[in-house]
C-alpha positions as CSV (number, residue, x, y, z in Angstrom):
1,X,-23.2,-9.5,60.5
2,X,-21.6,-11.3,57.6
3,X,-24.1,-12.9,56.3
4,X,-26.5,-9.8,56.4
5,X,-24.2,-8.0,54.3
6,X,-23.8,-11.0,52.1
7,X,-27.6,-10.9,51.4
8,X,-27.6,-6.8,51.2
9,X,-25.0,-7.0,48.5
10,X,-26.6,-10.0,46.9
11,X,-30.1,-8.0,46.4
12,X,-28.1,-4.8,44.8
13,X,-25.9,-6.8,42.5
14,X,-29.2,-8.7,40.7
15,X,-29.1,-8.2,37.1
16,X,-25.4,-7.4,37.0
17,X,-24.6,-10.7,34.3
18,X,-23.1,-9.2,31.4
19,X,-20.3,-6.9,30.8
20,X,-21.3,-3.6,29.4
21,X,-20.7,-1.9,26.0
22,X,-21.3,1.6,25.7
23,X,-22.0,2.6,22.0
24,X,-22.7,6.0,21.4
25,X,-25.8,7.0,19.9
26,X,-26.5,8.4,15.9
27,X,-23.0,7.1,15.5
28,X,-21.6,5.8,12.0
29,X,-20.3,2.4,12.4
30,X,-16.9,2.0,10.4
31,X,-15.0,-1.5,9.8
32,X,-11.2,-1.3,9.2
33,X,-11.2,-1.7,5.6
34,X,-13.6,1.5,4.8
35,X,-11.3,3.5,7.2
36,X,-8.2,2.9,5.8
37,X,-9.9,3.6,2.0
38,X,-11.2,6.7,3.3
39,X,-7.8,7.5,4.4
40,X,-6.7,7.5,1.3
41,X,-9.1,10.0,0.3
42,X,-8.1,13.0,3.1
43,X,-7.3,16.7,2.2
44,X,-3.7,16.2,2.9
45,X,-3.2,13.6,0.0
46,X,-5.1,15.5,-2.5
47,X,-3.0,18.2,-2.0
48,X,0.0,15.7,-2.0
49,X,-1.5,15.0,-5.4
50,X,-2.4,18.4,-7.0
51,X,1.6,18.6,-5.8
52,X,2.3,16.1,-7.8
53,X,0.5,17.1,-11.1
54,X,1.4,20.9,-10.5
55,X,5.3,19.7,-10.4
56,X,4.6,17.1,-13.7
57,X,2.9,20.5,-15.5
58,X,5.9,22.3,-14.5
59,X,8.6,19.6,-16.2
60,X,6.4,20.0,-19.2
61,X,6.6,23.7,-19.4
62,X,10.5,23.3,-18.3
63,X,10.6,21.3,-21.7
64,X,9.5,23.9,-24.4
65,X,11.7,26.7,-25.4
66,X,12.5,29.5,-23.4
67,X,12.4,32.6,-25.7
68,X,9.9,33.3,-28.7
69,X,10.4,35.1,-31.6
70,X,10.4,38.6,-31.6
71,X,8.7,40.9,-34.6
72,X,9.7,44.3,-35.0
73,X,8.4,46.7,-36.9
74,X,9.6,50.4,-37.5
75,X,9.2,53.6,-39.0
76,X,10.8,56.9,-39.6
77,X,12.3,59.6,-41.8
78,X,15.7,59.1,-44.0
79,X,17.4,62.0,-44.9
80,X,20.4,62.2,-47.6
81,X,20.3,63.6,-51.0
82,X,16.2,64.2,-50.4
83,X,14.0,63.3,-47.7
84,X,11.4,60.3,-47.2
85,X,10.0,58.0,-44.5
86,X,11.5,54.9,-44.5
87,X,9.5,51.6,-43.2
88,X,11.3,48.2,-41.6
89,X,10.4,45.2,-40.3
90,X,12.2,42.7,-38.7
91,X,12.4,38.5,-36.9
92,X,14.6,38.6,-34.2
93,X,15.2,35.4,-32.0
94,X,17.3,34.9,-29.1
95,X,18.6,31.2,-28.9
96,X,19.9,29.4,-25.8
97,X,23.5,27.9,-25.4
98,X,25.2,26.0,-22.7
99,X,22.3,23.1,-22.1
100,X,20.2,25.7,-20.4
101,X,16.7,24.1,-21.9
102,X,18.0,20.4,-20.6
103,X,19.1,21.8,-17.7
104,X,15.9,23.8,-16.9
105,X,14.2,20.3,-17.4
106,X,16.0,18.2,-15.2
107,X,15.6,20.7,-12.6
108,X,11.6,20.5,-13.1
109,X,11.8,16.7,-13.3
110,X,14.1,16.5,-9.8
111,X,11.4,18.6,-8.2
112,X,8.6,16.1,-9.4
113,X,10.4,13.2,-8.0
114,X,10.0,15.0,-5.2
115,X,6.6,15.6,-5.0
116,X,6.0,11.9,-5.8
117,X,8.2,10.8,-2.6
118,X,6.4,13.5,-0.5
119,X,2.8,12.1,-1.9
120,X,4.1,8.7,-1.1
121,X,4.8,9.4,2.3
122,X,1.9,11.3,2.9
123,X,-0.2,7.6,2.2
124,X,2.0,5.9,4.0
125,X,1.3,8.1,7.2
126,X,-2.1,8.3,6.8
127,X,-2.7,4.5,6.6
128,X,-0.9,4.0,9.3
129,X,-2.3,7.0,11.7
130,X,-5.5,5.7,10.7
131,X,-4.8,1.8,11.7
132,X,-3.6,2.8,15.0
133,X,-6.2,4.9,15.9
134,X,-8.8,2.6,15.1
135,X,-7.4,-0.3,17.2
136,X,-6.9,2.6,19.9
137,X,-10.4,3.1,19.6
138,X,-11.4,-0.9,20.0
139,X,-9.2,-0.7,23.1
140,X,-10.3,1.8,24.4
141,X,-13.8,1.1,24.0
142,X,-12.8,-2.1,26.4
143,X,-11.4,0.2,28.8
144,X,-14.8,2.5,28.9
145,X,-16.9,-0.9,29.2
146,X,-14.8,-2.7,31.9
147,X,-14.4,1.1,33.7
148,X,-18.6,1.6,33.5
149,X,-19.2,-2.1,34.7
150,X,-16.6,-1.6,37.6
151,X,-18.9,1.6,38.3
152,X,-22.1,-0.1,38.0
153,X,-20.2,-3.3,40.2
154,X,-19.0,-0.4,42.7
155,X,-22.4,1.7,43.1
156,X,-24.4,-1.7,43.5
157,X,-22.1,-2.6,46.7
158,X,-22.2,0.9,48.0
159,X,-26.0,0.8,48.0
160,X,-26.1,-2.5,49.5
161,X,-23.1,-1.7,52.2
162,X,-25.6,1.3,53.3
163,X,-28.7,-0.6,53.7
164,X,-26.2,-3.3,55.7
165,X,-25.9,-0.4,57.8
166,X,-29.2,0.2,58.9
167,X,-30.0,-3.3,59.0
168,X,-26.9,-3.2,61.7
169,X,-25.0,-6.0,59.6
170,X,-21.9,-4.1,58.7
171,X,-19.9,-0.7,60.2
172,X,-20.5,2.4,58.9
173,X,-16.3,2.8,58.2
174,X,-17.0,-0.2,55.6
175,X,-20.0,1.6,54.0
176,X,-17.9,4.5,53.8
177,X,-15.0,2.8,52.3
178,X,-17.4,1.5,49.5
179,X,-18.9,4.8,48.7
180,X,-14.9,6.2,48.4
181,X,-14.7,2.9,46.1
182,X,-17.5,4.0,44.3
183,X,-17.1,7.8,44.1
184,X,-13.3,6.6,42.4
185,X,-14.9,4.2,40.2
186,X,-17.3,7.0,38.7
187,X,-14.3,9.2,38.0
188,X,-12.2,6.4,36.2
189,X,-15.0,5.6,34.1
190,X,-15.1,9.6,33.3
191,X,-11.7,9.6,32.4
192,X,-12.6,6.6,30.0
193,X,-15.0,8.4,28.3
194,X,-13.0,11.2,27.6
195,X,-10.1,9.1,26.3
196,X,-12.7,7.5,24.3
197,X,-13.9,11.1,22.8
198,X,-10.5,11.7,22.7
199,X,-9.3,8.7,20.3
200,X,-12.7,9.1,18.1
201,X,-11.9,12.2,17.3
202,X,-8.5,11.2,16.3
203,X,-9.4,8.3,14.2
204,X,-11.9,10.9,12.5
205,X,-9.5,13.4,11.8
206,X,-7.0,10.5,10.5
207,X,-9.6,9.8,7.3
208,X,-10.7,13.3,7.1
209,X,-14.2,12.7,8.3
210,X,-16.2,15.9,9.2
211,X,-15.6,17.3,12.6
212,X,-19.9,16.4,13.2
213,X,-19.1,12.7,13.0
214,X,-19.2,10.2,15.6
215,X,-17.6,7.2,14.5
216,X,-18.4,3.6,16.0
217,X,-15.7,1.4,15.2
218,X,-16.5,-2.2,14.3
219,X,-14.7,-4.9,14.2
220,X,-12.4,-6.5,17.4
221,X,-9.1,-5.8,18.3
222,X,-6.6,-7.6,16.5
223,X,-2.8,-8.5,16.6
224,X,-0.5,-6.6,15.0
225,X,1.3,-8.0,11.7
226,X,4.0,-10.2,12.5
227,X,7.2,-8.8,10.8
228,X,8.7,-12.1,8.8
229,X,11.5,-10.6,7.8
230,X,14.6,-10.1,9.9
231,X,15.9,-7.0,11.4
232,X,18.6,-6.8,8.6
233,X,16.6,-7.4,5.6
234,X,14.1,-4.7,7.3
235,X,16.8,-2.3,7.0
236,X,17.6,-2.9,3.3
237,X,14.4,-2.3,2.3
238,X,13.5,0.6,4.2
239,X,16.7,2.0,3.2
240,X,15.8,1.2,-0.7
241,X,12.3,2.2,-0.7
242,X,11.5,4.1,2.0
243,X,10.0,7.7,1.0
244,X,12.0,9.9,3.5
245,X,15.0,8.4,1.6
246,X,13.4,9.0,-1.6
247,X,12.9,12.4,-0.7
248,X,16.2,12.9,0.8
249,X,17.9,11.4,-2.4
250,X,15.5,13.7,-4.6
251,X,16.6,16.3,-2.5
252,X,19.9,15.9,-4.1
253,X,19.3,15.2,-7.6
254,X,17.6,18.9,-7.3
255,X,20.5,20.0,-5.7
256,X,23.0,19.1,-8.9
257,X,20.7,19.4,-11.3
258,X,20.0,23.5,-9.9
259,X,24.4,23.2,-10.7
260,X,23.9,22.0,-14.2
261,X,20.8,25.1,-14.3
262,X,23.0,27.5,-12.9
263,X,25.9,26.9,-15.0
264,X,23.9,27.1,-17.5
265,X,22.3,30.1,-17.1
266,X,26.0,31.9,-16.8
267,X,26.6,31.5,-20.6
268,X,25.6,34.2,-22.8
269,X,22.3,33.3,-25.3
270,X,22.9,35.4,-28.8
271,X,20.3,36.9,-30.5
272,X,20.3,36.5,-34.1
273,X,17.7,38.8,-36.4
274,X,16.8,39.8,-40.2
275,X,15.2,42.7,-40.9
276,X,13.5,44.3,-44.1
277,X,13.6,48.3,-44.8
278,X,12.2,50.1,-47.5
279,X,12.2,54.0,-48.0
280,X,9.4,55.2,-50.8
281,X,11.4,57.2,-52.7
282,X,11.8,58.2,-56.3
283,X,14.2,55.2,-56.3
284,X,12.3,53.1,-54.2
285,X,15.4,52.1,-51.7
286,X,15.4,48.7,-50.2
287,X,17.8,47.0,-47.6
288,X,17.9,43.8,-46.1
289,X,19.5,43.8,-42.8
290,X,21.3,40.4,-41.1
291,X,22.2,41.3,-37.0
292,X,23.5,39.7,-34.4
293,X,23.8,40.5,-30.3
294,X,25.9,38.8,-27.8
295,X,26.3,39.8,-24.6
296,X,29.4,39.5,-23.1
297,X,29.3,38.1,-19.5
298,X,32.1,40.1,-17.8
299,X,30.6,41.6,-15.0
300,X,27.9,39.2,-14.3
301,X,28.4,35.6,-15.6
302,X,26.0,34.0,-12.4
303,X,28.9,33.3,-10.3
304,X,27.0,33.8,-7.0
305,X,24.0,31.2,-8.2
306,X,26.7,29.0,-9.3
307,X,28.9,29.2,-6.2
308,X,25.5,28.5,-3.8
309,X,24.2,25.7,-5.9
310,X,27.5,24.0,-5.4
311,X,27.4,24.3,-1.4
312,X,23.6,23.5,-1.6
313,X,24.4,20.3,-3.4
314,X,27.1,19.1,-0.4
315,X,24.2,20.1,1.9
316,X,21.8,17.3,0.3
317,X,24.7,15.2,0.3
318,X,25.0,15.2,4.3
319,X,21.7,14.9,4.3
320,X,21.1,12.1,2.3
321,X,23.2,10.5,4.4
322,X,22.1,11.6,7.3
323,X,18.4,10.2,6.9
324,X,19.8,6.9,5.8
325,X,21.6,6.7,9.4
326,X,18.4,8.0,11.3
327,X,16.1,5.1,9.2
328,X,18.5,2.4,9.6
329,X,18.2,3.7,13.9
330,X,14.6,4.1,13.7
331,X,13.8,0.6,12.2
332,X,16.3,-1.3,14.7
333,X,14.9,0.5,17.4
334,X,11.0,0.0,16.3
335,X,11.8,-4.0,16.0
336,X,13.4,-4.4,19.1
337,X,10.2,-2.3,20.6
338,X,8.1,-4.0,18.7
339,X,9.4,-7.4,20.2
340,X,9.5,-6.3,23.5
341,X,5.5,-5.3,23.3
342,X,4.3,-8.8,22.1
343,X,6.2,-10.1,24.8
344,X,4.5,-7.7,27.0
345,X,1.4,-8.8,25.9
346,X,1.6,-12.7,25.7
347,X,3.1,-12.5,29.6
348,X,-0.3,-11.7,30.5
349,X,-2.7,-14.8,31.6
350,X,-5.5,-14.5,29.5
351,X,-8.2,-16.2,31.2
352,X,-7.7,-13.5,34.0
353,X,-8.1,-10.2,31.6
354,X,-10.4,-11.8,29.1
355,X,-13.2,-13.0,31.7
356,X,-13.0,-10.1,34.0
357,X,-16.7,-10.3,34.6
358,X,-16.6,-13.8,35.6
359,X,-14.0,-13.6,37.8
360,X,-15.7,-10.6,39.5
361,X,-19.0,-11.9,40.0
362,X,-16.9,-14.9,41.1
363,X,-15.5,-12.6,44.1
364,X,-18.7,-11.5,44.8
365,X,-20.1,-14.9,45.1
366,X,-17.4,-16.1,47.7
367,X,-18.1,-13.1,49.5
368,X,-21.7,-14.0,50.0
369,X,-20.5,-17.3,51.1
370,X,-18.8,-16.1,53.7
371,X,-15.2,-16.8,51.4
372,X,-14.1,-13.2,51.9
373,X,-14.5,-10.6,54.2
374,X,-15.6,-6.9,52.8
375,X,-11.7,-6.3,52.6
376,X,-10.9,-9.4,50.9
377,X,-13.2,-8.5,48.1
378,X,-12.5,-4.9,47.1
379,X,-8.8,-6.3,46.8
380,X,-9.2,-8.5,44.4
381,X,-11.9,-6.8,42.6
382,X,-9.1,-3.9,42.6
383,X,-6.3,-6.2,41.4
384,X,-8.9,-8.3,39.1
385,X,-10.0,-4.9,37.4
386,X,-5.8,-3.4,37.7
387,X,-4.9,-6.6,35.7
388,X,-7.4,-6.0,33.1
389,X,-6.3,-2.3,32.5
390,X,-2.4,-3.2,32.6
391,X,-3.5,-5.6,29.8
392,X,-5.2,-3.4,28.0
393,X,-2.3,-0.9,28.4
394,X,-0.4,-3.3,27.0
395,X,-2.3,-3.5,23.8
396,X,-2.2,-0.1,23.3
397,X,1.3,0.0,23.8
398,X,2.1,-2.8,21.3
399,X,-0.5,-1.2,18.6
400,X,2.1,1.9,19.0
401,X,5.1,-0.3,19.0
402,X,3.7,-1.9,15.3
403,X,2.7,1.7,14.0
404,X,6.0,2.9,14.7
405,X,7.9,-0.2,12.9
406,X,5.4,0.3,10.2
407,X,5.8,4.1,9.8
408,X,9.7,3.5,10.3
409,X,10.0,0.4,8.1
410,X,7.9,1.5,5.5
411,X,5.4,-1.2,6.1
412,X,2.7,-1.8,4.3
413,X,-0.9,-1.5,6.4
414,X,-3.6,-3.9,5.1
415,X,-6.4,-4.5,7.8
């Protein structure tokens, strides 16, 4: 009976030599390099950008004079001694005290600092969505082909289990236990392909690609960057350059320079003028007028601006501070995952995940030999194929582990 199956299952498996790699058709093949360009390129940084010049427009408007000069002109009757109509003309300009027009600037030039921090970050996430989810999509186009050659692997030993069956050289319990196998093999290789859709779509929308393309990464997968520096010195730098601290810290400088503003705009600006009048009479009257106007700030000298900018201000503060404690956490935490991935993924014995095809048509082989029974062989071609997956688990899990550290770290993403 054993050896009848052997040569049932030996006919349906012909052919199966090669491990299979689904590529999906009209697809646009993509290396790393153009992906992370085209990252760079996405809606959200060019509006992180027209941020960027709107704020540097608004320092140089922040920069010219507030108030303009004003021309007056007038006319009307004069009436004394005789009666005439008496012309005037005046220049009137109101002038600003207390630093207001420095003050006005260095507010505009705080907010542009932070529009640079928040474009900065902007690249800094999209490089990095963009690298992990195009080494998702090289794993998981492993996981599609190993699930579709398990299917193919299963189906072939179904078929061949059923025609043992009316050849009377197995049981009918075993052929129904390999068309269970195989029925659970199709459905895994479904789920695949929708994680695979799934991750394509993501890696799309990371470089802003129209939702009509179907991208075909190219390339293999590759280890993530190994972090030289230490955990420490990781730290330092993220905490000196890393742009949620930048815009944290121009957070602030907006904060006190909206104090210096407010203040500012509490002192009273006079308005100076000189005017010309001349009445056509018989004596041909004319006066030259010098005025001055300067309001007095009793009952509203911007106390309540003042007063919020001030509590504003220790708000950034704790903030600032705040975000400096949550990087530091996020970049110790992100290197000790990071660590514990690649040690995830070295523990795993590479000639067993790497040559799962082998190793499979290997089973299959002893089983036509009479090496293993029908039980023997769906349990290691279950815990061949589980080692595989947990491997490539792994990767994904350490390509997570980097893209946090990067994201956390402030890391710059290369290839």
């Amino acid at each position: 009976m054993q050896k009848t199956t052997a040569i049932a299952v030996v006919g349906a498996l012909m052919g199966l030599t090669a491990t299979i790699h689904p590529h999906p058709a009209h697809s646009e093949p993509i290396t790393i390099e153009q992906a992370l360009a085209r990252a760079t390129q996405r809606p959200s940084i060019q509006v992180a950008s027209l941020d960027v010049d709107a704020s540097r427009a608004a320092v140089r408007g922040a920069d010219a004079p507030l108030y303009n000069p004003e021309v007056s002109a007038s006319v009307g009757p004069q009436f004394g001694a005789g009666w005439s109509i008496q012309i005037g003309v005046g220049l009137a300009l109101t002038i600003e005290r207390g630093g207001k027009r420095a003050a006005r600037t260095a507010l505009a030039e705080a907010a542009s600092r932070g529009a640079d921090a928040a474009r900065v970050r902007s690249l800094l996430v999209a490089r990095i969505e963009t690298w992990r989810a195009f080494q998702h999509a090289l794993v998981v186009r492993d996981r599609l082909a190993t699930r579709a050659e398990v299917e193919q692997l299963a189906t072939a030993l179904a078929t061949a289990m059923q025609r043992s069956v009316l050849a009377g050289g197995t049981t009918k319990l075993r052929a129904n236990l390999a068309a269970a196998d195989a029925g659970r093999a199709r459905q895994e290789r479904f789920d695949a392909e929708i994680a695979a859709a799934n991750t394509l779509a993501e890696l799309a929308a990371a470089i802003g690609a129209p939702p009509t393309a179907v991208l075909e990464p190219v390339g293999e997968v590759g280890a993530p960057a190994v972090v030289a520096a230490s955990v420490d010195d990781a730290v330092a730098r993220a905490l000196r350059g890393h742009p949620d601290v930048a815009a944290r810290a121009a957070d602030l400088a907006l904060a006190r320079a909206r104090i210096d503003d407010a203040d500012a705009r509490g002192v009273p600006d006079p308005t100076v003028g000189l005017g010309y009048a001349y009445a056509p009479d018989p004596d041909g009257a004319h006066a030259v007028v010098a005025s001055i106007a300067l309001p007095l700030a009793w009952r509203n000298a911007n106390r309540g601006e003042r007063a919020v900018a001030r509590v504003d201000a220790q708000r950034a503060e704790l903030e600032l501070a705040r975000e400096r404690v949550d990087v530091e956490r996020r970049v110790r935490l992100a290197y000790a995952n990071d660590d514990r991935a690649r040690a995830a993924v070295a523990g795993f014995d590479r000639e067993i995940t790497d040559h799962l095809h082998d190793n499979l048509v290997a089973a299959q082989e002893a089983f036509t030999r009479g090496g293993l029974d029908f039980v023997e062989l769906t349990t290691t071609q279950r815990e061949l194929v589980a080692a595989r997956i947990a491997f490539l688990d792994a990767r994904l899990a350490a390509i997570d582990a980097w893209a946090a550290l990067a994201l956390a770290a402030s890391l710059e993403v290369t290839r």
